[in-house]
C-alpha positions in Angstrom: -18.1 -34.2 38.4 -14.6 -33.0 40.0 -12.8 -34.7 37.0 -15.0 -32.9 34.5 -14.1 -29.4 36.3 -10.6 -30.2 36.6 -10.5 -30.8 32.7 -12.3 -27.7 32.6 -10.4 -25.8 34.2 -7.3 -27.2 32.9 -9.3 -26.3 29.2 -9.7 -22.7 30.6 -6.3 -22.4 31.3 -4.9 -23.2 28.1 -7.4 -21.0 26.2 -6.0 -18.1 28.6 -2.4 -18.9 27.5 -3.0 -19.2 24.6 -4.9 -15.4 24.3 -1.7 -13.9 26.4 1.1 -16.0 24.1 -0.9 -14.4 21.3 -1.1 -10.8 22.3 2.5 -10.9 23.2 3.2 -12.2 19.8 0.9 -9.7 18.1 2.7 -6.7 20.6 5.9 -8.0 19.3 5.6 -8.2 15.7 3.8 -5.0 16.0 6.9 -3.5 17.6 9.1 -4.7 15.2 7.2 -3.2 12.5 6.8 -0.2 14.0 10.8 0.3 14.4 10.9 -0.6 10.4 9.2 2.4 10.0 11.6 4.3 12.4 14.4 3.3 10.1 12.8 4.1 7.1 12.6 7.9 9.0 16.5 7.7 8.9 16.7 7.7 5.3 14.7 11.2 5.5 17.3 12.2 8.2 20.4 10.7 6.3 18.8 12.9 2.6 18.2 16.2 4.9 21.5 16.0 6.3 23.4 15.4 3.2 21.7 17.8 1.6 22.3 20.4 4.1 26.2 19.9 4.4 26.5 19.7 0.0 26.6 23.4 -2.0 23.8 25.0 -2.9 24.0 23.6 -6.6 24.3 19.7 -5.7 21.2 19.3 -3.5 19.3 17.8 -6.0 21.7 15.3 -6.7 22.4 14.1 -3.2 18.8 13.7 -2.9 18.1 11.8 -6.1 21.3 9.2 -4.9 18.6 8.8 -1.5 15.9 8.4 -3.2 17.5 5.6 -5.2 19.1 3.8 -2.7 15.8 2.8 -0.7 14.3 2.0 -4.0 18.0 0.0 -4.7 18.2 -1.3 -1.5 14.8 -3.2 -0.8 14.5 -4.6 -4.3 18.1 -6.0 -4.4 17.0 -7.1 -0.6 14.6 -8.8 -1.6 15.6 -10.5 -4.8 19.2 -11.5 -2.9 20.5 -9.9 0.1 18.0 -11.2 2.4 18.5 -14.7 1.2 22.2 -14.4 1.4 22.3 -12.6 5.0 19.7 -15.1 6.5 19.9 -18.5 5.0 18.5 -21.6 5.1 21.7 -23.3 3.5 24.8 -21.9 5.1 28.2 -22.7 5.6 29.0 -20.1 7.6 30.8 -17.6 5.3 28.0 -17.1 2.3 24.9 -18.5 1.4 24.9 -21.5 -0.9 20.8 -20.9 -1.7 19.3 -20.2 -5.4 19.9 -16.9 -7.0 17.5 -14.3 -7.2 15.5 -16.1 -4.5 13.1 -13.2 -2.6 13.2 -15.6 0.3 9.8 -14.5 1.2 7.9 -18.2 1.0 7.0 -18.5 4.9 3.7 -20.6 5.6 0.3 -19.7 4.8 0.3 -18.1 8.6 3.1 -16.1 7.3 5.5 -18.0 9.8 8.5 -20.7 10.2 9.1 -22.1 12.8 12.5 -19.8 13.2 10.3 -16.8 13.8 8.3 -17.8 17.2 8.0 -14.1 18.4 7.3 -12.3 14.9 6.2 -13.3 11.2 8.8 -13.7 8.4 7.5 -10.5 6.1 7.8 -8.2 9.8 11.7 -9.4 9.9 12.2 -9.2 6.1 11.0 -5.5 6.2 13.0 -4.3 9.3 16.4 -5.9 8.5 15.7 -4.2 4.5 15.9 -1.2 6.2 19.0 -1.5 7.7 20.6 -2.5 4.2 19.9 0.6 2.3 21.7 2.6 5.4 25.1 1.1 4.0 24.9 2.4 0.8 23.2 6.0 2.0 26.4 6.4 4.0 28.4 5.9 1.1 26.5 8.4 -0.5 27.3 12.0 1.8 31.4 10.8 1.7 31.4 10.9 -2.1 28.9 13.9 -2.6 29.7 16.7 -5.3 32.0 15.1 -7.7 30.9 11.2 -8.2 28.8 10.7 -11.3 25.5 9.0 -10.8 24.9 6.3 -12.8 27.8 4.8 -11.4 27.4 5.6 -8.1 23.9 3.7 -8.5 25.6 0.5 -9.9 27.7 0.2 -7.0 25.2 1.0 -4.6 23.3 -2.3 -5.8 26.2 -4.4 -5.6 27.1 -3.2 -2.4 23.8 -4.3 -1.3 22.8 -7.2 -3.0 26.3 -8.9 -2.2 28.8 -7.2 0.0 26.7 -6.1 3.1 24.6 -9.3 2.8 27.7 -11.8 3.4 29.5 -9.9 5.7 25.8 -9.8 8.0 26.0 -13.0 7.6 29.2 -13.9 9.4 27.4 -12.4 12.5 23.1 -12.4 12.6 23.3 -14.8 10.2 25.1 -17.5 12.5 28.1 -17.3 10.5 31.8 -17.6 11.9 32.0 -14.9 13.7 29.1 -15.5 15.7 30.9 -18.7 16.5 33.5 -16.9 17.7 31.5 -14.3 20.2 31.6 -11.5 17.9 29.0 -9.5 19.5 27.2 -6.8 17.5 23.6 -6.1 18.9 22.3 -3.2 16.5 25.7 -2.6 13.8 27.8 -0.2 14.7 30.6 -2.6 12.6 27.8 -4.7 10.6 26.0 -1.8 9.4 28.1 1.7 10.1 31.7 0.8 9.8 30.5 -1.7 6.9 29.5 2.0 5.2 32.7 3.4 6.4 34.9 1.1 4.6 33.1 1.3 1.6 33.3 5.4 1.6 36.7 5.5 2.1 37.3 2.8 -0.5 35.0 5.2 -2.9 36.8 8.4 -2.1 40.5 7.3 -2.0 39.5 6.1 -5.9 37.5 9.4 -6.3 40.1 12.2 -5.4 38.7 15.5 -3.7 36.7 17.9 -4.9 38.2 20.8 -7.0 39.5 23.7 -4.9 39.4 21.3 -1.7 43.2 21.2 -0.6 45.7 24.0 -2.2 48.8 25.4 -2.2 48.2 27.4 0.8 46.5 24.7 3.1 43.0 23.0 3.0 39.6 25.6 2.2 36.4 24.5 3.8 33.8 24.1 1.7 30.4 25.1 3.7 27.3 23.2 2.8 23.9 25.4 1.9 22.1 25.2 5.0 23.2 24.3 8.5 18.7 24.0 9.1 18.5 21.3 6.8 21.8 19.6 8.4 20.2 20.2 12.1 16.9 18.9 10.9 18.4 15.5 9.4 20.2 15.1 13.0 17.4 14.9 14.4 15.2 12.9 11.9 18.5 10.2 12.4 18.4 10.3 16.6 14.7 9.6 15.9 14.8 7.0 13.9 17.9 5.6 15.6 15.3 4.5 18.6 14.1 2.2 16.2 17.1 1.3 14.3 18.4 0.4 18.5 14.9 -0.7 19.5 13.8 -2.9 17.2 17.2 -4.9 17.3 15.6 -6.6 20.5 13.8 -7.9 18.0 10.9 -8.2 20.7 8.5 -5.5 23.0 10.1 -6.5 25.8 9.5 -4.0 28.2 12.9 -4.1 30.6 15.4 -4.6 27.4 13.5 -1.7 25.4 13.3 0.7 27.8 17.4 0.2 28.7 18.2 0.5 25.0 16.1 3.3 24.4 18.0 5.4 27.4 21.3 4.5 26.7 20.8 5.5 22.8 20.0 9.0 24.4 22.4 9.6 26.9 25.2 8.3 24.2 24.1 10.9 21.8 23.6 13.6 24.5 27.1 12.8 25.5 28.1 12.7 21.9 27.4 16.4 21.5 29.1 17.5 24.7 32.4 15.3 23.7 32.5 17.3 20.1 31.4 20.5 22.1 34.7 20.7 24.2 36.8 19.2 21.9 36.5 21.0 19.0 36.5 24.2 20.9 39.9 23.6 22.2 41.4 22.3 18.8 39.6 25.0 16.6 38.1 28.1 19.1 35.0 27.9 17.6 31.4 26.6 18.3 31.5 24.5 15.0 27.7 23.2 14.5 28.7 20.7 12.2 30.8 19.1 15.0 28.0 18.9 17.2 25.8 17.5 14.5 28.3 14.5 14.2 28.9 14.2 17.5 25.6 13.5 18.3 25.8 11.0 15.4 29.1 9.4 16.4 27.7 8.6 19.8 24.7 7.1 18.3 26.9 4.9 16.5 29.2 4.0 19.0 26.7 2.8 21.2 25.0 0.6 18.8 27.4 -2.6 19.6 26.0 -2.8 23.0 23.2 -0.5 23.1 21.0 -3.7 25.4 24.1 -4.4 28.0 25.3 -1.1 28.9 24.5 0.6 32.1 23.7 4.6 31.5 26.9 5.5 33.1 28.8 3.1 30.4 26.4 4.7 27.5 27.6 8.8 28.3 31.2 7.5 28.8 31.0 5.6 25.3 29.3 8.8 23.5 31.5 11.0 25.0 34.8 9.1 23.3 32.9 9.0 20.4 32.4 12.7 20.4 35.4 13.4 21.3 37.0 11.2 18.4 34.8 13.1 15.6 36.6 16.2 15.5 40.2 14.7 15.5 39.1 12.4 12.8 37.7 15.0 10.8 41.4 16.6 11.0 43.5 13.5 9.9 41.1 13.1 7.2 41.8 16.2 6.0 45.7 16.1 6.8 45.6 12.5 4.5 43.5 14.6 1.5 40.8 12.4 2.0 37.5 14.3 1.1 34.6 13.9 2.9 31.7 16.3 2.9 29.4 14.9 5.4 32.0 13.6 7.7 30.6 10.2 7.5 34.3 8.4 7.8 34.8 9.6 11.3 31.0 9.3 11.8 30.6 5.8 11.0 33.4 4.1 10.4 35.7 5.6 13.6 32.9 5.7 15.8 31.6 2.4 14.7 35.2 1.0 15.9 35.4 2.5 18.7 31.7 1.2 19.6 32.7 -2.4 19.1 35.6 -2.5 20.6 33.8 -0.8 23.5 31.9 -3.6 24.2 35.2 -5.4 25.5 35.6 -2.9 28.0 32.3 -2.0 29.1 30.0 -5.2 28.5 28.9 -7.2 31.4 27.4 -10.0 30.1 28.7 -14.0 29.4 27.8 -13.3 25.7 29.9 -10.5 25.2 32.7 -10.5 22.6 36.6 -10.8 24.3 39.3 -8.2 22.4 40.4 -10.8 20.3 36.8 -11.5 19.3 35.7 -7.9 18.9 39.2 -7.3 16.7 39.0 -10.2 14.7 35.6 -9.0 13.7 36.2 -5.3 13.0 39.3 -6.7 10.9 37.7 -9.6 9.0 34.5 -7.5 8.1 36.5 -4.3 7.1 38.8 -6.1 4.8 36.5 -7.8 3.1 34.4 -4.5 2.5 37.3 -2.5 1.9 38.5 -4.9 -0.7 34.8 -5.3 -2.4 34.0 -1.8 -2.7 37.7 -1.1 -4.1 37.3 -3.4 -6.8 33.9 -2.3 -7.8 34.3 1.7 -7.8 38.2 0.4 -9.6 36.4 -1.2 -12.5 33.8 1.0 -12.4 36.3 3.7 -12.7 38.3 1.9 -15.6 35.2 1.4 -17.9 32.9 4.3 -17.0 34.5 6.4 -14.9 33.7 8.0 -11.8 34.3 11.5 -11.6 32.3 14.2 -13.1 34.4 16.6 -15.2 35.8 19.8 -13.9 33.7 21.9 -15.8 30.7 19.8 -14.3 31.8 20.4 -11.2 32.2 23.9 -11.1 28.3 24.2 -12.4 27.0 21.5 -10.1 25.6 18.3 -10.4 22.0 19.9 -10.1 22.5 21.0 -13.6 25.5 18.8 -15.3 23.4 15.2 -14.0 19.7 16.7 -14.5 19.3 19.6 -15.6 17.4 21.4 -12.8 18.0 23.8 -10.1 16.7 22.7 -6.2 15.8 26.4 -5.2 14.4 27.4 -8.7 
């Protein structure tokens, strides 16, 4: 009779783990899926905000390239990229698995057994998300004077192949991650990765028409400082998410810290543009704000999960302070951006990475040389990539709407219709 209850209870036991191992996994995957839909929000932040800071006559435009991309990017994610960032086969620079592979072939219980904590099709769908924001950064840097069919053609090789492989070097298991590049969230392997590539596109693009003269450099106001402040807002959302679901569990203690320190980065974002841009300018420029709200959300990214608050306003405030003064050498190199994305995501997002060698306490944090190596080897690479594509893209189609295009807008030039009627 005692060995009979023992089994029992021993029986009862089990069945209890087994309940609590399954609600944590369903809490988990649920999680996950739930910051997929947070980073899908940022695409409605990143369209708002673009649109906002473009003229009056090339909103349409900048929100058909949006629409696009998140069409572009989880197709080509799907078909490719996925299978290229996360392979099965890897020799730990690019994938050597079958082409055009969706990579979407997990068990009947929708599991392998590299997903303990979450199914296959939850990780597939948040890490899609991330892949489109590459290409929607692109997007804002060359607004109002790229034409759109090839804009569109880069924007799926940029996804399909570049942002996939370099991914890879890092959350893929790749070299760098050999090396202890650390990364948690992106702020090289997804922001800078679309800071390189802008640059690359507007250095082949030129500025807009009337942009830098004789007499100095004009500013070119977007239509609607709202829309901009909205898609702020819709991005430091959806940034929880983007953060938050890149611990890739529910885990209540990891969350929770990367939730705050996403906050106070951004809250210490806006202050760091605030000041600065007051004492370079002696104005209280809105857009500065704007991106230095953003510039903090991106420098905290690298180490969002091992930075104490006080190292989170510290990082956000550098990062607001560097978005004004990058906006300015920008403009002192000619190099257009309308959006400010460059000093948004590819200045901040170095700064962010290399932060984490001088604020992360943690064994698995990268060293200088790590952090370096990394923001080196993946900018290169991008740099390179997205040079050659927008060149031959350039040589056989060209890039660059006409003048005459130009001065109408791309609302009617590209299709023929008016955003405000």
């Amino acid at each position: 009779m005692q060995n009979n209850s023992i089994s029992e209870v021993m029986a009862a036991a089990a069945k209890a783990q087994e309940a609590a191992d399954f609600a944590q996994f369903t809490v988990n995957n649920l999680w996950i899926l739930v910051a997929a839909a947070l980073v899908f929000i940022m695409h409605l932040g990143f369209a708002t905000l673009e649109a906002g800071f473009v003229q009056k006559k090339n909103v349409v435009n900048i929100l058909f390239k949006n629409s696009m991309i998140i069409a572009i990017g989880l197709l080509t994610y799907c078909l490719f990229g996925f299978d290229l960032m996360y392979p099965g086969d890897f020799n730990g620079y690019f994938s050597t698995g079958a082409f055009l592979s969706p990579g979407l072939e997990p068990t009947a219980e929708g599991m392998t057994a590299a997903y303990a904590d979450y199914t296959y099709y939850a990780d597939f769908i948040f890490q899609a998300m991330f892949a489109a924001t590459c290409a929607t950064i692109v997007s804002g840097a060359v607004a109002e004077r790229i034409k759109l069919v090839p804009f569109l053609i880069f924007a799926t090789l940029f996804v399909m192949i570049s942002y996939p492989i370099t991914g890879a070097w890092k959350w893929g298991g790749g070299w760098l991650d050999a090396m202890g590049f650390y990364d948690f969230a992106g702020s090289t392997i997804v922001h800078s990765v679309g800071g390189w590539a802008a640059l690359a596109g507007i250095i082949l693009l030129g500025p807009r028409n009337g942009k830098y003269t004789p007499k100095g450099i004009r500013a070119i106001q977007g239509h609607s400082m709202p829309l901009a402040a909205i898609g702020v807002f819709l991005l430091f959302f959806g940034w929880f998410g983007f953060n938050g679901g890149s611990v890739l569990s529910a885990d209540p203690a990891l969350t929770s810290l990367v939730f705050t320190t996403t906050a106070m980065a951004a809250a210490a974002g806006a202050i760091g543009a605030f000041f600065t841009s007051y004492f370079m300018f002696r104005n209280y420029d809105l857009s500065m704000v704007l991106n230095g709200i953003l510039g903090g959300l991106v420098g905290i990214t690298a180490g969002a999960d091992i930075m104490s608050v006080t190292d989170s306003i510290i990082i956000g405030l550098v990062a607001g302070i560097i978005i004004p003064i990058s906006v300015t050498m920008f403009d002192k190199l000619k190099l257009d951006d309308p959006v400010g994305a460059t000093s948004v995501h590819l200045a901040c997002g170095i700064w962010g990475t290399l932060a984490v060698a001088i604020f992360g306490d943690c064994e698995d944090c990268g060293s200088f040389g790590a952090q370096i190596t990394g923001i080196l080897a993946i900018g290169v690479f991008t740099f390179v990539f997205a040079f050659i594509v927008f060149f031959i893209i350039k040589a056989t189609m060209g890039i660059r709407v006409n003048d005459e295009e130009q001065e109408i807008g791309l609302d009617i030039g590209e299709h023929e219709m008016s955003a405000y009627g």
